[in-house]
mmCIF file of the N, C-alpha and C atoms, coordinates in Angstrom:
data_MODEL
# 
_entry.id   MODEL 
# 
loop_
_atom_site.group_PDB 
_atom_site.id 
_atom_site.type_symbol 
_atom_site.label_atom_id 
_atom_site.label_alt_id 
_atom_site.label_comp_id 
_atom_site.label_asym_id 
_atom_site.label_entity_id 
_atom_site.label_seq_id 
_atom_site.pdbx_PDB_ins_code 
_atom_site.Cartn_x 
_atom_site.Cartn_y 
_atom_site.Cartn_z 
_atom_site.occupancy 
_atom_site.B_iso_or_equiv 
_atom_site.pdbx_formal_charge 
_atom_site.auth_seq_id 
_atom_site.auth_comp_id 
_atom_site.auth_asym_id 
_atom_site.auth_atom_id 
_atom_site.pdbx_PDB_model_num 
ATOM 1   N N  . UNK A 1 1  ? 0.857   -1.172 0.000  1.00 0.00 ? 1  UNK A N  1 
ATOM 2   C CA . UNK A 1 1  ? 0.000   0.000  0.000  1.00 0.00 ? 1  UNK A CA 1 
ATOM 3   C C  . UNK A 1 1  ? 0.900   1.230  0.000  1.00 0.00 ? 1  UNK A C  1 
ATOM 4   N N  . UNK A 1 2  ? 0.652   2.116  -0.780 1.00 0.00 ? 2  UNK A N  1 
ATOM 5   C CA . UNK A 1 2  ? 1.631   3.149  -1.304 1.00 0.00 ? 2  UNK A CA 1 
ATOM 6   C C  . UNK A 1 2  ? 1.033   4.714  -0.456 1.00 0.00 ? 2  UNK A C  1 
ATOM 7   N N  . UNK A 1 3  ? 1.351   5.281  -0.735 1.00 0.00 ? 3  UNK A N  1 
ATOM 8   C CA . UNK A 1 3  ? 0.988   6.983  0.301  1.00 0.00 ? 3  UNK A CA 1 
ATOM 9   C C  . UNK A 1 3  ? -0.188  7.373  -0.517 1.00 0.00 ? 3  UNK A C  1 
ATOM 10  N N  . UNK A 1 4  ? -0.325  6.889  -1.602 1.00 0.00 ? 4  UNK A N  1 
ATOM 11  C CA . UNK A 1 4  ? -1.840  8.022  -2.291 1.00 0.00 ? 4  UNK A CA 1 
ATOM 12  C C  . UNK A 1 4  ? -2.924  6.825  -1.954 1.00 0.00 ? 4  UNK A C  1 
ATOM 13  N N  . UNK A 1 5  ? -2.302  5.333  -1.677 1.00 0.00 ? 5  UNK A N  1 
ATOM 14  C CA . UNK A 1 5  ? -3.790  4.483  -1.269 1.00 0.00 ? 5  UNK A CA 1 
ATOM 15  C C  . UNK A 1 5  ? -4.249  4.931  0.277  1.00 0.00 ? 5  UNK A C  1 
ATOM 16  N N  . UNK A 1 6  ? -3.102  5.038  0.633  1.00 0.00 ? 6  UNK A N  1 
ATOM 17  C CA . UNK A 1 6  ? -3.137  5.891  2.529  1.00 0.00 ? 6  UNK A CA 1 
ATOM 18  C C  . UNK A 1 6  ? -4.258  6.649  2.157  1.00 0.00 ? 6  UNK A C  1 
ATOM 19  N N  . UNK A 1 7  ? -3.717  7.933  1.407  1.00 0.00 ? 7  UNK A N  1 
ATOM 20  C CA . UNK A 1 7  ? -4.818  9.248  1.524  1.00 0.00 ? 7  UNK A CA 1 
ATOM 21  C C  . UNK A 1 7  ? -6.666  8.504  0.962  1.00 0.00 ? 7  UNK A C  1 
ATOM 22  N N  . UNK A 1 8  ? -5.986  7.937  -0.519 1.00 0.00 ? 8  UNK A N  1 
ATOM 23  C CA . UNK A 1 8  ? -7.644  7.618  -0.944 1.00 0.00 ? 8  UNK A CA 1 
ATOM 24  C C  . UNK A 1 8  ? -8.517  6.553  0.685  1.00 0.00 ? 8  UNK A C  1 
ATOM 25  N N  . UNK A 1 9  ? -7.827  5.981  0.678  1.00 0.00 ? 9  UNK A N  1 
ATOM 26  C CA . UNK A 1 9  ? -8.416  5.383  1.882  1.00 0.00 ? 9  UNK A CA 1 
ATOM 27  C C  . UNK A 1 9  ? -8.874  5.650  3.013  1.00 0.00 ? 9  UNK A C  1 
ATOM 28  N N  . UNK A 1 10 ? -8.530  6.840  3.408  1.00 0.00 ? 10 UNK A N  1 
ATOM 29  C CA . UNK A 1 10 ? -8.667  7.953  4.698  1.00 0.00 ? 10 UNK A CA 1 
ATOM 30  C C  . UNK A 1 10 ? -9.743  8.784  4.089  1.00 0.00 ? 10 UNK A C  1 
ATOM 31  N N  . UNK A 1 11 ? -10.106 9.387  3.301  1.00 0.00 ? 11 UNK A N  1 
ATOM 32  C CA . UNK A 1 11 ? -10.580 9.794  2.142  1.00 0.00 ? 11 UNK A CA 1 
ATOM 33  C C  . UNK A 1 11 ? -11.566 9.335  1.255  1.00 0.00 ? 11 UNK A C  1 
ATOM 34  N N  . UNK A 1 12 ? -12.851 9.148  2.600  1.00 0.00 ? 12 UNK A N  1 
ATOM 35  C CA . UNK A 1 12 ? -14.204 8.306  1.495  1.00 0.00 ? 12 UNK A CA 1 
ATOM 36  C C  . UNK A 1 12 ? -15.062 9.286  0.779  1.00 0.00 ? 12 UNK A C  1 
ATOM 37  N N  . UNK A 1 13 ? -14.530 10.627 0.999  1.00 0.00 ? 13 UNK A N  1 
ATOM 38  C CA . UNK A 1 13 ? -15.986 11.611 0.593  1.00 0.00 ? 13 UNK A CA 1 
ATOM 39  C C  . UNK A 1 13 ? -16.704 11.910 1.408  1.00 0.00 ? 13 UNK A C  1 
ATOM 40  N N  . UNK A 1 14 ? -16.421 11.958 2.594  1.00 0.00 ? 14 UNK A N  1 
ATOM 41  C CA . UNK A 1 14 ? -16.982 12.387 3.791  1.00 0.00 ? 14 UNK A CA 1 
ATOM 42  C C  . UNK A 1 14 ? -16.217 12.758 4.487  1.00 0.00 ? 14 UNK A C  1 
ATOM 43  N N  . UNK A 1 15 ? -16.335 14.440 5.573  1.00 0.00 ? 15 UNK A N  1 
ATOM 44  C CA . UNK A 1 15 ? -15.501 15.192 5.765  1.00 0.00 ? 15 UNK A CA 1 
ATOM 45  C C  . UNK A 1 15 ? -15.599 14.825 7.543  1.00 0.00 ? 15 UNK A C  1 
ATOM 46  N N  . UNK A 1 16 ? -14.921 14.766 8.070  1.00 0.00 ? 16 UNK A N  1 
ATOM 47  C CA . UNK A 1 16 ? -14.733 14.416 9.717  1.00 0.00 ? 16 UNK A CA 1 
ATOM 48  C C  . UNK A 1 16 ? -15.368 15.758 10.593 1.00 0.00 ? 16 UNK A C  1 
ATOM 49  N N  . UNK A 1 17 ? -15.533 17.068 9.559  1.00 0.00 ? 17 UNK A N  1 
ATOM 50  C CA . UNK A 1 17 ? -15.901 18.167 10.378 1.00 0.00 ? 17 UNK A CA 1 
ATOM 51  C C  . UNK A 1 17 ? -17.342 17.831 10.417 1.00 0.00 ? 17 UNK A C  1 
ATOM 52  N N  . UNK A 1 18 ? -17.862 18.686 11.587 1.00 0.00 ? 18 UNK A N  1 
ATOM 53  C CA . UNK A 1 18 ? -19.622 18.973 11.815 1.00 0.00 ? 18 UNK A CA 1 
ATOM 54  C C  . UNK A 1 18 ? -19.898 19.602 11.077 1.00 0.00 ? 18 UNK A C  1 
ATOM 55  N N  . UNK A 1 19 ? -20.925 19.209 10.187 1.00 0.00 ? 19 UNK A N  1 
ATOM 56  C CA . UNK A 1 19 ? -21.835 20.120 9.657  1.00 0.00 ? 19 UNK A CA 1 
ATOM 57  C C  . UNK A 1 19 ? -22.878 21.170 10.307 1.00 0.00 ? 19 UNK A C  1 
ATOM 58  N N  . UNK A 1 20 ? -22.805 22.009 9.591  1.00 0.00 ? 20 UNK A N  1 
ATOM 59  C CA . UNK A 1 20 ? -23.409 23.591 10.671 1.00 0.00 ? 20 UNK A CA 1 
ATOM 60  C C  . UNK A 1 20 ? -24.905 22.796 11.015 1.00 0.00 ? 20 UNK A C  1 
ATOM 61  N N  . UNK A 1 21 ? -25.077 23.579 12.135 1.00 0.00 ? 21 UNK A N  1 
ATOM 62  C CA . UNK A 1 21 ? -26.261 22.900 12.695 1.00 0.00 ? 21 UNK A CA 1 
ATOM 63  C C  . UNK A 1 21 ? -27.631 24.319 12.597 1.00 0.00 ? 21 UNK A C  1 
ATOM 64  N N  . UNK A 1 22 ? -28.484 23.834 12.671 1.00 0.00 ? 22 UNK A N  1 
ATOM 65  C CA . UNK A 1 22 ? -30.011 24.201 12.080 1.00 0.00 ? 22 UNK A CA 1 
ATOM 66  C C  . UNK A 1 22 ? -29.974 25.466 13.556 1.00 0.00 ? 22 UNK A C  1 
ATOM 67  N N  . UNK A 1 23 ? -31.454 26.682 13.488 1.00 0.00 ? 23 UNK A N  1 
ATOM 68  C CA . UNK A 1 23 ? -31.602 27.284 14.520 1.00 0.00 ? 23 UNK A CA 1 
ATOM 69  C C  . UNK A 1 23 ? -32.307 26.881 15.345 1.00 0.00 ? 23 UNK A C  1 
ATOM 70  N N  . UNK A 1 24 ? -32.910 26.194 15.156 1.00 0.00 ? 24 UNK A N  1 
ATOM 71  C CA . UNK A 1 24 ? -33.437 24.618 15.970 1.00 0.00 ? 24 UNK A CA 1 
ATOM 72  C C  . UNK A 1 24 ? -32.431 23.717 17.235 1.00 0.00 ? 24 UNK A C  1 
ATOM 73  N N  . UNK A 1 25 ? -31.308 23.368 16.331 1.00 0.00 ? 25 UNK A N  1 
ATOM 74  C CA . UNK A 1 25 ? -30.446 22.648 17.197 1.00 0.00 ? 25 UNK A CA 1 
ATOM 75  C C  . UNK A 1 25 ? -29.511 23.907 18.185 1.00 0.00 ? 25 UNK A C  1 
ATOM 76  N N  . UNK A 1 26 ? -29.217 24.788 17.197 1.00 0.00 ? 26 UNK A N  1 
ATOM 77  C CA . UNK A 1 26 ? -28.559 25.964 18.358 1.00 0.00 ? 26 UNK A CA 1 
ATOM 78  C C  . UNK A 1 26 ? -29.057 26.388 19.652 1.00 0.00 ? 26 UNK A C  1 
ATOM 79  N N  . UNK A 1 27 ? -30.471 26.206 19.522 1.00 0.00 ? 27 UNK A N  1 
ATOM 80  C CA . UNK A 1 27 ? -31.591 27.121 20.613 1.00 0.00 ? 27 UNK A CA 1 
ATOM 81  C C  . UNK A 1 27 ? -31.651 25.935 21.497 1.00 0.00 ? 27 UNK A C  1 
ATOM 82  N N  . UNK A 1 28 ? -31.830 24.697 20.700 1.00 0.00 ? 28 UNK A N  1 
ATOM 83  C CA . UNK A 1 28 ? -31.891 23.502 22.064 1.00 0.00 ? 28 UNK A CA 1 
ATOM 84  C C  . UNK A 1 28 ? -30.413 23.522 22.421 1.00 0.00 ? 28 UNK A C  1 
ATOM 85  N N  . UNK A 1 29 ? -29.142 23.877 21.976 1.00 0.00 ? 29 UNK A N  1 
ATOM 86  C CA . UNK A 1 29 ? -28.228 23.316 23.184 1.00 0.00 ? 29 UNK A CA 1 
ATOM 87  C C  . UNK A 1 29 ? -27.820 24.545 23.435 1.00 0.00 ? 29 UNK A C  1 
ATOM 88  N N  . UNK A 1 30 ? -28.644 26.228 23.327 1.00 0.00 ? 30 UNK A N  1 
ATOM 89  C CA . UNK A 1 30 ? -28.088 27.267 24.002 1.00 0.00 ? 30 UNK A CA 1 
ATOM 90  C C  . UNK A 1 30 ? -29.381 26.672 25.718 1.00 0.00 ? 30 UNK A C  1 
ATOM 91  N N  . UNK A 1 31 ? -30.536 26.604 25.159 1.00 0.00 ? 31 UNK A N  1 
ATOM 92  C CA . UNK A 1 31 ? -31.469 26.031 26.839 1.00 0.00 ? 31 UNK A CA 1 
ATOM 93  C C  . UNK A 1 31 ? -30.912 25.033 27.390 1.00 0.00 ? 31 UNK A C  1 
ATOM 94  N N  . UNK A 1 32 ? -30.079 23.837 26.526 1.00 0.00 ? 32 UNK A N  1 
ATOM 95  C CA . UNK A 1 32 ? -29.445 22.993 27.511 1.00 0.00 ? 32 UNK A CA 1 
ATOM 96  C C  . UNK A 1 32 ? -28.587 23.451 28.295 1.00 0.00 ? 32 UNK A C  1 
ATOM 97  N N  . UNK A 1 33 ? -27.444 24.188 27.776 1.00 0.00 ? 33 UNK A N  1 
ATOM 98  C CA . UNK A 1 33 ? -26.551 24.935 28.345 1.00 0.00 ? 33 UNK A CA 1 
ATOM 99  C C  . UNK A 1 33 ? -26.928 25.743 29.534 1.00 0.00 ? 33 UNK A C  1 
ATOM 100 N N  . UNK A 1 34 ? -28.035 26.800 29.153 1.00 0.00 ? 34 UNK A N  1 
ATOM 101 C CA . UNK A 1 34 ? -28.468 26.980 29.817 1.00 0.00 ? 34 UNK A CA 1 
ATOM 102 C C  . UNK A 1 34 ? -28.702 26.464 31.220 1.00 0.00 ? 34 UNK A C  1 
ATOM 103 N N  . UNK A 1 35 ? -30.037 25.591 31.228 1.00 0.00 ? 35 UNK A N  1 
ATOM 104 C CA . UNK A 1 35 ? -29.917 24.814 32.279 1.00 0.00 ? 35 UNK A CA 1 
ATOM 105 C C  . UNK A 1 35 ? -28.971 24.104 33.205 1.00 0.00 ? 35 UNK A C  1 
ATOM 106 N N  . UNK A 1 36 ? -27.923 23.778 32.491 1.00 0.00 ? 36 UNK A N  1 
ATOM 107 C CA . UNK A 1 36 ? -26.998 23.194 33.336 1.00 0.00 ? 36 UNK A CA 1 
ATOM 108 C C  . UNK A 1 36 ? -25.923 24.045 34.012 1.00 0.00 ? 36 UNK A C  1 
ATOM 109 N N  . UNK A 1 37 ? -25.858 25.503 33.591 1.00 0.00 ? 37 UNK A N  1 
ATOM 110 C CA . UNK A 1 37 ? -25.421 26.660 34.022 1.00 0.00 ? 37 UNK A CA 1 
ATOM 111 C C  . UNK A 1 37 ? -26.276 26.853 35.649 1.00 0.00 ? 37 UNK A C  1 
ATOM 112 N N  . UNK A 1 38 ? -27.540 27.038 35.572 1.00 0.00 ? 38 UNK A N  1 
ATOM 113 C CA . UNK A 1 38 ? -28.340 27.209 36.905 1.00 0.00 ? 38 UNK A CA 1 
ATOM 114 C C  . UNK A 1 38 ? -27.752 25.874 37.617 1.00 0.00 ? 38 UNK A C  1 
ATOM 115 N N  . UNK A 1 39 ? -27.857 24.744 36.957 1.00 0.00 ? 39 UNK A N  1 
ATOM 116 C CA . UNK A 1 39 ? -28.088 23.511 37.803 1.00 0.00 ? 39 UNK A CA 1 
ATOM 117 C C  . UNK A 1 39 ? -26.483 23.985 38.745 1.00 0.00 ? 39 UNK A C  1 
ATOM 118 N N  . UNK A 1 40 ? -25.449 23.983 37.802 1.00 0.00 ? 40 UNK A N  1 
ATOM 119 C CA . UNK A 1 40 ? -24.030 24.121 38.191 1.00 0.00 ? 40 UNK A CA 1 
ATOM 120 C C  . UNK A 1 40 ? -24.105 25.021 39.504 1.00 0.00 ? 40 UNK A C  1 
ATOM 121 N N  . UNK A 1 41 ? -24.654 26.137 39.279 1.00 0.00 ? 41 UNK A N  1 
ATOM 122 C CA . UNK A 1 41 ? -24.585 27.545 40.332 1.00 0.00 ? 41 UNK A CA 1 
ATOM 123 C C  . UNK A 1 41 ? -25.215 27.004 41.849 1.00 0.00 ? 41 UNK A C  1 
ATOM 124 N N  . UNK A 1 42 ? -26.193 26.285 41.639 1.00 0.00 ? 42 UNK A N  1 
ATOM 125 C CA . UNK A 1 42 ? -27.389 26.004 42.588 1.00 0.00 ? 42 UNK A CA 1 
ATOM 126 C C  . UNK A 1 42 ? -25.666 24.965 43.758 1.00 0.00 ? 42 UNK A C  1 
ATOM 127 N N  . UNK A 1 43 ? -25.236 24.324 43.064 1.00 0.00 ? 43 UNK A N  1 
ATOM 128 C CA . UNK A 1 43 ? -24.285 23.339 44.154 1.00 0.00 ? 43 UNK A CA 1 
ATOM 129 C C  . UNK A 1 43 ? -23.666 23.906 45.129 1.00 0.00 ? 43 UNK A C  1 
ATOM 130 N N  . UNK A 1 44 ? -22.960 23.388 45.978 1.00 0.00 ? 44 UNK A N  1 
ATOM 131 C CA . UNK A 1 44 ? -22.428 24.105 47.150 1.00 0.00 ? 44 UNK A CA 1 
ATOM 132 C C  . UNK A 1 44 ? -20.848 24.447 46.488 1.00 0.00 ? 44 UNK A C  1 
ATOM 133 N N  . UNK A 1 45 ? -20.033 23.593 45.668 1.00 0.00 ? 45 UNK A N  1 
ATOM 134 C CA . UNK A 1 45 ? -18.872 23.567 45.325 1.00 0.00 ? 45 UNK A CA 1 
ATOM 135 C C  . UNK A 1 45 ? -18.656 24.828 44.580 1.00 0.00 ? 45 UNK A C  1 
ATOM 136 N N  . UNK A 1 46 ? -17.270 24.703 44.058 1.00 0.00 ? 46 UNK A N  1 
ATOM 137 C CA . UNK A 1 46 ? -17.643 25.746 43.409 1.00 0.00 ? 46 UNK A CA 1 
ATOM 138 C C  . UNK A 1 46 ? -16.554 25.567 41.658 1.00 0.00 ? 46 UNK A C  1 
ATOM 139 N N  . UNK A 1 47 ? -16.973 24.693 40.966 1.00 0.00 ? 47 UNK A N  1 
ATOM 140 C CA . UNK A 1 47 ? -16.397 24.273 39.761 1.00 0.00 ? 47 UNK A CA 1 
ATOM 141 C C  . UNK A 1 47 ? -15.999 25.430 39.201 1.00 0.00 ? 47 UNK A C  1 
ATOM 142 N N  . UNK A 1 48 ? -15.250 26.285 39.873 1.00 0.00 ? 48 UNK A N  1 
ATOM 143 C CA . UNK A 1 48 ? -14.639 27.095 38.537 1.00 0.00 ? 48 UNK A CA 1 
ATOM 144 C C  . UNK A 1 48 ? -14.781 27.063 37.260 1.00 0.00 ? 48 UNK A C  1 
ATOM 145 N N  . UNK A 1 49 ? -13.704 25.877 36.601 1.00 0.00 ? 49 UNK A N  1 
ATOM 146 C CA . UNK A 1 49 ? -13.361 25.967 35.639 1.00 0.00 ? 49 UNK A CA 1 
ATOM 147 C C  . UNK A 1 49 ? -14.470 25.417 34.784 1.00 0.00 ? 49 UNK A C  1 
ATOM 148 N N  . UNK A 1 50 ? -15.100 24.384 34.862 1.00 0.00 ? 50 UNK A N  1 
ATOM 149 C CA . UNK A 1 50 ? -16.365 23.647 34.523 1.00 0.00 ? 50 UNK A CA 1 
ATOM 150 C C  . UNK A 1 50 ? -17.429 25.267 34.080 1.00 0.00 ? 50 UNK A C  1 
ATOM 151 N N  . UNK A 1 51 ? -17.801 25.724 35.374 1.00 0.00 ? 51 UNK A N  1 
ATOM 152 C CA . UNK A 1 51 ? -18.684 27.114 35.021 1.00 0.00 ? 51 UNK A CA 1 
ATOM 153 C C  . UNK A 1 51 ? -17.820 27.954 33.682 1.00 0.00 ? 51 UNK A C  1 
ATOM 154 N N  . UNK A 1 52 ? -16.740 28.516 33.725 1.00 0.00 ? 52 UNK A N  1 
ATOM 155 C CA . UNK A 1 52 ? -16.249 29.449 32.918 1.00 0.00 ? 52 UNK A CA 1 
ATOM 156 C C  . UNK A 1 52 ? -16.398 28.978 31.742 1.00 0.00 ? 52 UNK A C  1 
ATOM 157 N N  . UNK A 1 53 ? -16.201 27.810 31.489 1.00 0.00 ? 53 UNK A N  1 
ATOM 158 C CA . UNK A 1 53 ? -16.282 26.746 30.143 1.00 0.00 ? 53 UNK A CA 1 
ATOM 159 C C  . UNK A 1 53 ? -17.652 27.251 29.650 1.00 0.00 ? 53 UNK A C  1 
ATOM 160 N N  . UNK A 1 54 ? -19.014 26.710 30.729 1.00 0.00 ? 54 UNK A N  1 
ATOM 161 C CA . UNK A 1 54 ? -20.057 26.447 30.126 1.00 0.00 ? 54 UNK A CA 1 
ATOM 162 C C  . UNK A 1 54 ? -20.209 27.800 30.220 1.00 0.00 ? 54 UNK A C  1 
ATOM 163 N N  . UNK A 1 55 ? -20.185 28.810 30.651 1.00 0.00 ? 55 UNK A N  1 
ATOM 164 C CA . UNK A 1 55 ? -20.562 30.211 30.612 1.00 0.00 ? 55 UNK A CA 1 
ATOM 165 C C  . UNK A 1 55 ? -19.684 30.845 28.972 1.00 0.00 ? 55 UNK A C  1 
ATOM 166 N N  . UNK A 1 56 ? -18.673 30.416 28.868 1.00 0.00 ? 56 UNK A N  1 
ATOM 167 C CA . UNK A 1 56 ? -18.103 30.609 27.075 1.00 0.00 ? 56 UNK A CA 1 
ATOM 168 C C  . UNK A 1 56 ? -19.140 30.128 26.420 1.00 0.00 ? 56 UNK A C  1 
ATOM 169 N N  . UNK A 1 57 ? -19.538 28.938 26.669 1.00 0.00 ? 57 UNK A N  1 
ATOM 170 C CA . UNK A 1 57 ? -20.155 28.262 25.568 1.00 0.00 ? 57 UNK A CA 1 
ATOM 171 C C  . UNK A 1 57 ? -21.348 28.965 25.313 1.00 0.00 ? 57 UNK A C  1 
ATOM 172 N N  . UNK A 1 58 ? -22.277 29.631 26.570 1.00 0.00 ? 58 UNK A N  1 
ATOM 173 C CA . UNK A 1 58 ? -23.545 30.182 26.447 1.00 0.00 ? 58 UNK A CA 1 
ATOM 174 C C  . UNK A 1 58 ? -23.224 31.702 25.815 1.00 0.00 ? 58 UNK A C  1 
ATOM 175 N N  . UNK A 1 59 ? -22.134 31.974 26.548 1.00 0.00 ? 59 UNK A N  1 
ATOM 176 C CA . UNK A 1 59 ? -21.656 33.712 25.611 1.00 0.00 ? 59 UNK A CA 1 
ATOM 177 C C  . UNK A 1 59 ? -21.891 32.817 24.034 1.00 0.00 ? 59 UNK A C  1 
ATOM 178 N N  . UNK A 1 60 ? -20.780 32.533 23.130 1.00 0.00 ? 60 UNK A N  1 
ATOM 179 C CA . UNK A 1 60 ? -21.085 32.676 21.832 1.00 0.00 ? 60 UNK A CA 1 
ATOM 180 C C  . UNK A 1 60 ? -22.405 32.109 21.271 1.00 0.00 ? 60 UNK A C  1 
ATOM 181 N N  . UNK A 1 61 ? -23.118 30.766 21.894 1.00 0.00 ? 61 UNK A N  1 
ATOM 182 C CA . UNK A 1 61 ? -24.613 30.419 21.840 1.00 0.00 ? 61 UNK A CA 1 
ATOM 183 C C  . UNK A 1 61 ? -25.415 31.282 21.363 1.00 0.00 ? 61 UNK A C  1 
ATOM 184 N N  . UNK A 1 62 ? -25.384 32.325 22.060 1.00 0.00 ? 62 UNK A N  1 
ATOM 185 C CA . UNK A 1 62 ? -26.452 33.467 22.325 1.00 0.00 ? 62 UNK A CA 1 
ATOM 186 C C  . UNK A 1 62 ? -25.569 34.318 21.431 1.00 0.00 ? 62 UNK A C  1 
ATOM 187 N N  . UNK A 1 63 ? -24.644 35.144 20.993 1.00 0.00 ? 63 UNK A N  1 
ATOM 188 C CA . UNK A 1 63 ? -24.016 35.675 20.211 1.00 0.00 ? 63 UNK A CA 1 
ATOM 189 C C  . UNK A 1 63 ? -24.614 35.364 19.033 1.00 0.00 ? 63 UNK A C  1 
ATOM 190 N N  . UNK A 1 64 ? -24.411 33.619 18.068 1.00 0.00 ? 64 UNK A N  1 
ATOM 191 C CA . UNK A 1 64 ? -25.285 33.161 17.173 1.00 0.00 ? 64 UNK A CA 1 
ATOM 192 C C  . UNK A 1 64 ? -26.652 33.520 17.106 1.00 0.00 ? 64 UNK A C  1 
ATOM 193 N N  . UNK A 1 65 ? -27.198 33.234 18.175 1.00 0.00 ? 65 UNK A N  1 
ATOM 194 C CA . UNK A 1 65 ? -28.810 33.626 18.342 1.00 0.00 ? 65 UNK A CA 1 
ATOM 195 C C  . UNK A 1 65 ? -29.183 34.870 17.967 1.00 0.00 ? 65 UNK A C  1 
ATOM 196 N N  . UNK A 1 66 ? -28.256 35.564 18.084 1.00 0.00 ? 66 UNK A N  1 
ATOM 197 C CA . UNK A 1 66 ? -28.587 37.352 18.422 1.00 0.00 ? 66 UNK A CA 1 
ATOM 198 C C  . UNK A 1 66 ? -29.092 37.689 19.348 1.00 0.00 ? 66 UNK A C  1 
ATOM 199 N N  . UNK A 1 67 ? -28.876 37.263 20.635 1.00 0.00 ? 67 UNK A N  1 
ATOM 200 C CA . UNK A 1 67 ? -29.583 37.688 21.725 1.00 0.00 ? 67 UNK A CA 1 
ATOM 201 C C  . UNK A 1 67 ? -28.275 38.586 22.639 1.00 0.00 ? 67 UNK A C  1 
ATOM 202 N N  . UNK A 1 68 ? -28.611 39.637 23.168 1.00 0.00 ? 68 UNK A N  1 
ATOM 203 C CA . UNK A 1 68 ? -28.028 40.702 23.248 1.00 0.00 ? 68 UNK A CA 1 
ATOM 204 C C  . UNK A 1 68 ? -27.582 40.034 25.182 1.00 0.00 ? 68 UNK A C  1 
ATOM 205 N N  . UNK A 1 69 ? -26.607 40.859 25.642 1.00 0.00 ? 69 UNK A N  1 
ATOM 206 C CA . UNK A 1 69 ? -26.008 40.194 26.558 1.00 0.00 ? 69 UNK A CA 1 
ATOM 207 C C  . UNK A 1 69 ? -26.525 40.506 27.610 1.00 0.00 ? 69 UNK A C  1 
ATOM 208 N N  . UNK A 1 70 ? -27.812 41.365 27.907 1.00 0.00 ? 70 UNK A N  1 
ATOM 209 C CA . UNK A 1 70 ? -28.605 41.608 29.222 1.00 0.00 ? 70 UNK A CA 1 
ATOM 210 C C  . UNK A 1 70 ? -29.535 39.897 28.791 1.00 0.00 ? 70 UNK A C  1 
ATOM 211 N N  . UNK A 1 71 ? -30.446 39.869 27.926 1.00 0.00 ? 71 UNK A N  1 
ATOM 212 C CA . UNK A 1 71 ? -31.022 38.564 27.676 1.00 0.00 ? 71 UNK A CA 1 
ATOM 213 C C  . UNK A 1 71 ? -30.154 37.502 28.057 1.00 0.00 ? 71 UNK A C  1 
ATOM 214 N N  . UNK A 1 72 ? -29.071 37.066 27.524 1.00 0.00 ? 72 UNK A N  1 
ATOM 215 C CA . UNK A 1 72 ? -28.368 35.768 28.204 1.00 0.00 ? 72 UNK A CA 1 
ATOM 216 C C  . UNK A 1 72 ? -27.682 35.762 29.947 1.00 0.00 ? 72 UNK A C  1 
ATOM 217 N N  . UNK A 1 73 ? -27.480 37.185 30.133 1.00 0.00 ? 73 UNK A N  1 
ATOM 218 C CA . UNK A 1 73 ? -27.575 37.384 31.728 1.00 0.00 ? 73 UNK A CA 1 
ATOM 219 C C  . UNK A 1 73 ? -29.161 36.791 32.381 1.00 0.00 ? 73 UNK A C  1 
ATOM 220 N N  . UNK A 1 74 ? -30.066 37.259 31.678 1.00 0.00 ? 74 UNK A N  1 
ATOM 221 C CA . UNK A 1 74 ? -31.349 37.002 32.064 1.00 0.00 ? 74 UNK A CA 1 
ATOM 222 C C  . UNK A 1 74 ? -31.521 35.596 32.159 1.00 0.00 ? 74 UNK A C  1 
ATOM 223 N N  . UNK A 1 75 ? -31.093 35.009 30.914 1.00 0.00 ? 75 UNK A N  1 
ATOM 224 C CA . UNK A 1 75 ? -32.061 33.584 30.611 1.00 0.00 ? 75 UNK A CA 1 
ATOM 225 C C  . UNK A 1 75 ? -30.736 32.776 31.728 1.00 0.00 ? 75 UNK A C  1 
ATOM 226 N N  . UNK A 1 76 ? -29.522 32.644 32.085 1.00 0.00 ? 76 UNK A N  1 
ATOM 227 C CA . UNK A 1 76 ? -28.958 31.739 32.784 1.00 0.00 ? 76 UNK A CA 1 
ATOM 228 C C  . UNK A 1 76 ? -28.987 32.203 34.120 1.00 0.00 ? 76 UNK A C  1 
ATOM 229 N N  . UNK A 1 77 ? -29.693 33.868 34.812 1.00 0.00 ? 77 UNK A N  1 
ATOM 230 C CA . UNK A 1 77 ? -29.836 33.972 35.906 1.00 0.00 ? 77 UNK A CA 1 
ATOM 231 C C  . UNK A 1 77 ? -30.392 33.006 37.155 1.00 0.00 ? 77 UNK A C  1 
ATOM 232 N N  . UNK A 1 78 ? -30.527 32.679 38.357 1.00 0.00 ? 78 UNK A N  1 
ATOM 233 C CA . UNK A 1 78 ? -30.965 31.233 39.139 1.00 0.00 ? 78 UNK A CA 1 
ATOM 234 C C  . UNK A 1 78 ? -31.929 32.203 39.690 1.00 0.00 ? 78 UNK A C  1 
# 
């Protein structure tokens, strides 16, 4: 097996990246996010790094959405 059967073989025509997802799927995993943002806050611990993560993830979420940054203060408030 030679280096261009390597590539064709790695190489079915199907790309390993995600395909962009619908405003449908954005809005369900900006409320999932969501939710698990409150759930996170509500604990006694205090996951830093875990929160800052999911709090990035809900900043650009909502960025996509167009929802302005008093609204995503709002919607992950407890």
């Amino acid at each position: 097996m030679g280096k261009q059967d390597i590539i064709h073989a790695s190489y079915d025509g199907q790309s390993n990246l995600e395909h962009i997802k619908s405003p449908a799927e954005i809005r369900a995993m900006y409320v999932k996010s969501c939710a698990e943002y409150k759930k996170l806050m509500q604990q006694r611990v205090d996951p830093r790094e875990q929160r800052v993560m999911l709090y990035a993830e809900i900043h650009v979420l909502a960025w996509i959405l167009g929802k302005s940054e008093q609204q995503m203060q709002r919607d992950i408030s407890v």
